[in-house]
C-alpha positions as CSV (number, residue, x, y, z in Angstrom):
1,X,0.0,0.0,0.0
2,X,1.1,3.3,-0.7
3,X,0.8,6.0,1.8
4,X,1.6,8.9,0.0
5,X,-0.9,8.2,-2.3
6,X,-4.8,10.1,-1.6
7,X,-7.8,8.1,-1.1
8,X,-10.2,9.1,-3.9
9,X,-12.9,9.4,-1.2
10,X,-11.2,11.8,0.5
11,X,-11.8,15.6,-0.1
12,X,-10.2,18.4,0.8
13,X,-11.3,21.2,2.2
14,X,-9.9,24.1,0.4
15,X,-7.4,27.0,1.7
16,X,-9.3,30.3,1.0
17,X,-6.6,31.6,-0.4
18,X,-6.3,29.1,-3.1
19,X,-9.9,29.1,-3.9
20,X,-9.9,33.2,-4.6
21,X,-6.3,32.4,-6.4
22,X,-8.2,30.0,-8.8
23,X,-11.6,32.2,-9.0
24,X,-9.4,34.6,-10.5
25,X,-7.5,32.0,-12.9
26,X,-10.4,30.1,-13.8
27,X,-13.1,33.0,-13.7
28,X,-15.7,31.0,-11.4
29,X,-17.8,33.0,-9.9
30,X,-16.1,37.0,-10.6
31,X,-17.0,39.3,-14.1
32,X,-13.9,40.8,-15.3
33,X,-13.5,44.2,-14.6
34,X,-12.8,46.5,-17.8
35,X,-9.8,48.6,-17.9
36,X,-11.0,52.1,-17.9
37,X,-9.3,53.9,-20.8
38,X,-6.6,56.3,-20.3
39,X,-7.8,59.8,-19.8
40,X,-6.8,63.2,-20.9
41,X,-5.2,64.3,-17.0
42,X,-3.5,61.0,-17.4
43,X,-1.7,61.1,-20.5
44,X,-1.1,64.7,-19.2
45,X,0.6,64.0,-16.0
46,X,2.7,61.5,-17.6
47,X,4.0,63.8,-20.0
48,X,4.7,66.5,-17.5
49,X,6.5,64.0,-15.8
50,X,8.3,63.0,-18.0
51,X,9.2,66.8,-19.2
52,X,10.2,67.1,-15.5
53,X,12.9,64.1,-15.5
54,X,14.4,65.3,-18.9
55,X,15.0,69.2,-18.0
56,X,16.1,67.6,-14.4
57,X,18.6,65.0,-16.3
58,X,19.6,68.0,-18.9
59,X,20.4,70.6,-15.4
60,X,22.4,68.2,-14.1
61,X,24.7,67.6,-17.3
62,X,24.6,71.4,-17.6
63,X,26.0,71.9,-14.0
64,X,28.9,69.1,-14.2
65,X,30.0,70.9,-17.4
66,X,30.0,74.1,-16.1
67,X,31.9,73.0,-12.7
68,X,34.4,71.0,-15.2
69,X,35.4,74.2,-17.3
70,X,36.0,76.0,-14.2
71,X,38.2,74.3,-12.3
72,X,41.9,74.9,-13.9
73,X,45.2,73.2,-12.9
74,X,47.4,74.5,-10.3
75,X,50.5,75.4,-12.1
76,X,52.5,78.5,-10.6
77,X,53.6,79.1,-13.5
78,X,51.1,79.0,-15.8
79,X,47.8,81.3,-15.3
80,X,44.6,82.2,-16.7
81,X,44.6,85.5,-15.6
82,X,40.9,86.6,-17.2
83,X,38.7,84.8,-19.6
84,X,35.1,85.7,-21.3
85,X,33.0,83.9,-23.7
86,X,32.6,86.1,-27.3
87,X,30.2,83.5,-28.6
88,X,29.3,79.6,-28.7
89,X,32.5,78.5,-28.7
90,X,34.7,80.8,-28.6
91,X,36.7,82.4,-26.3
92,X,39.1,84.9,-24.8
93,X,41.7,84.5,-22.6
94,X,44.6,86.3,-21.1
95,X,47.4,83.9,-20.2
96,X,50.5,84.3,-18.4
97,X,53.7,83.1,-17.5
98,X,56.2,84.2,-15.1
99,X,56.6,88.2,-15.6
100,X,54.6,88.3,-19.6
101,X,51.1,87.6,-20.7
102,X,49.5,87.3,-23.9
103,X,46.1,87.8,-24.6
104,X,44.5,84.3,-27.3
105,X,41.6,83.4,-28.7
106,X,39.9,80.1,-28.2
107,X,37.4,78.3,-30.6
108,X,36.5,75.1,-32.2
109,X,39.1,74.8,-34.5
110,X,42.1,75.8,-32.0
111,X,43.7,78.8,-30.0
112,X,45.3,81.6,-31.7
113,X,47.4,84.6,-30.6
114,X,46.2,88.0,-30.6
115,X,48.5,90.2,-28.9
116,X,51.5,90.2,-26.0
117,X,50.4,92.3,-23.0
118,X,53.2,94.8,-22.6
119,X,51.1,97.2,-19.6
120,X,53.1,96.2,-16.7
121,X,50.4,98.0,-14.7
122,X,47.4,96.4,-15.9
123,X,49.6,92.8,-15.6
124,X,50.0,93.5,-12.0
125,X,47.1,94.2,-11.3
126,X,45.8,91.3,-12.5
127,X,48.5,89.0,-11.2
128,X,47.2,90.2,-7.7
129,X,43.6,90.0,-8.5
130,X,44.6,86.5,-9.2
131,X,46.7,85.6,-6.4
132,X,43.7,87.2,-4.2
133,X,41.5,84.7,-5.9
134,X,43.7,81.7,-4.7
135,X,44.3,82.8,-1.6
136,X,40.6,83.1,-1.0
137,X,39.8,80.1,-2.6
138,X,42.7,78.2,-0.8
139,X,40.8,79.5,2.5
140,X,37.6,77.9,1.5
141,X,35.7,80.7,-0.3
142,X,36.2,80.3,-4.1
143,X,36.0,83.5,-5.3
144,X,33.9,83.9,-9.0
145,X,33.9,80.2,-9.6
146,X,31.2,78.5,-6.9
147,X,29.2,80.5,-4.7
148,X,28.2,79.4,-0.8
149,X,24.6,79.7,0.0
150,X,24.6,82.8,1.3
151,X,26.0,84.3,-1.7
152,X,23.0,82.4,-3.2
153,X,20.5,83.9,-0.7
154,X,21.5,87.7,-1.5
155,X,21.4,86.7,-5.2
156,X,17.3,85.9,-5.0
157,X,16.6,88.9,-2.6
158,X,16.7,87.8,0.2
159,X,18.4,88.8,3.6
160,X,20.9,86.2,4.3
161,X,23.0,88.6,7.1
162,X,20.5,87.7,10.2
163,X,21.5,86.8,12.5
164,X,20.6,82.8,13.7
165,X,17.3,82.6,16.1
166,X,18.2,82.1,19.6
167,X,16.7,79.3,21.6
168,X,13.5,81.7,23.0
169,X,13.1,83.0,19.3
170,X,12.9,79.2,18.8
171,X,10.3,78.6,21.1
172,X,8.4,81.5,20.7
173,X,8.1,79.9,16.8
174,X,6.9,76.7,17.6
175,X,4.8,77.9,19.7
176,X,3.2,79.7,16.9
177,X,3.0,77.0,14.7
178,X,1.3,74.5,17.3
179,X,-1.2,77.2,17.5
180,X,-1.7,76.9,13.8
């Protein structure tokens, strides 16, 4: 005699959960539901949503570019002194080394020289506005490349010099908004 084998008399009472699982295989006892067709709002949303992600995606390669062209090597010896865009793709730059500079234009197809900067006023000043740069940068305030939030702050309008809320200001404030 087998005993793994089931009596034929036997029934089984079934798990509720397998008798809803085959209900909705098999159909017994449900009507299928219809799909309700997409709407207008729907299609809408997605498409705003989608917009959304893409302008987010296309900020974000925007920003690494723009923080990749700015950050230049360290050299001592050899500086970008001043740069400014004249167009879509092209550039100009003053560049020194040592005690001279020269004053190039950058585009698609390669930099070329447009004049030697022999104003040994105008290069010193520069050489100082630039070693001002660094040495503000070097302290942890990059100076015309990245600016800290409050920089950001006075940008929009608003007044980012107050002063931090003490502990009763604090209070007072959620005090407020529990009242709320």
């Amino acid at each position: 005699m087998n005993l793994w084998a089931q009596d034929e008399s036997f029934t089984e009472i079934p798990d509720p959960i397998t008798a809803a699982e085959q209900a909705l295989i098999l159909g017994e006892g449900t009507i299928a539901q219809p799909v309700p067709p997409a709407s207008a709002m729907g299609i809408l949303r997605m498409v705003l949503t989608l917009a959304a992600v893409a302008i987010a995606v296309y900020a974000l390669v925007f920003l690494i570019k723009k923080a990749s062209r700015g950050s230049t090597s360290q050299d001592p010896f050899l500086k970008i002194l001043a740069s400014t865009p004249l167009g879509a793709g092209r550039s100009a730059h003053i560049v020194s080394v040592g005690s001279r500079a020269w004053l190039v234009g950058s585009a698609e197809h390669g930099v070329s020289l447009i004049s030697e900067i022999d104003d040994k006023e105008t290069l010193d000043a520069m050489l100082l506005e630039d070693s001002r740069k660094s040495a503000a940068a070097f302290a942890g305030n990059p100076v015309g490349r990245f600016l800290d939030f409050k920089a950001l702050l006075r940008r929009l309008g608003v007044n980012a010099e107050a002063e931090a809320p003490g502990p009763d200001e604090i209070r007072r404030r959620r005090q407020r908004i529990k009242e709320l």
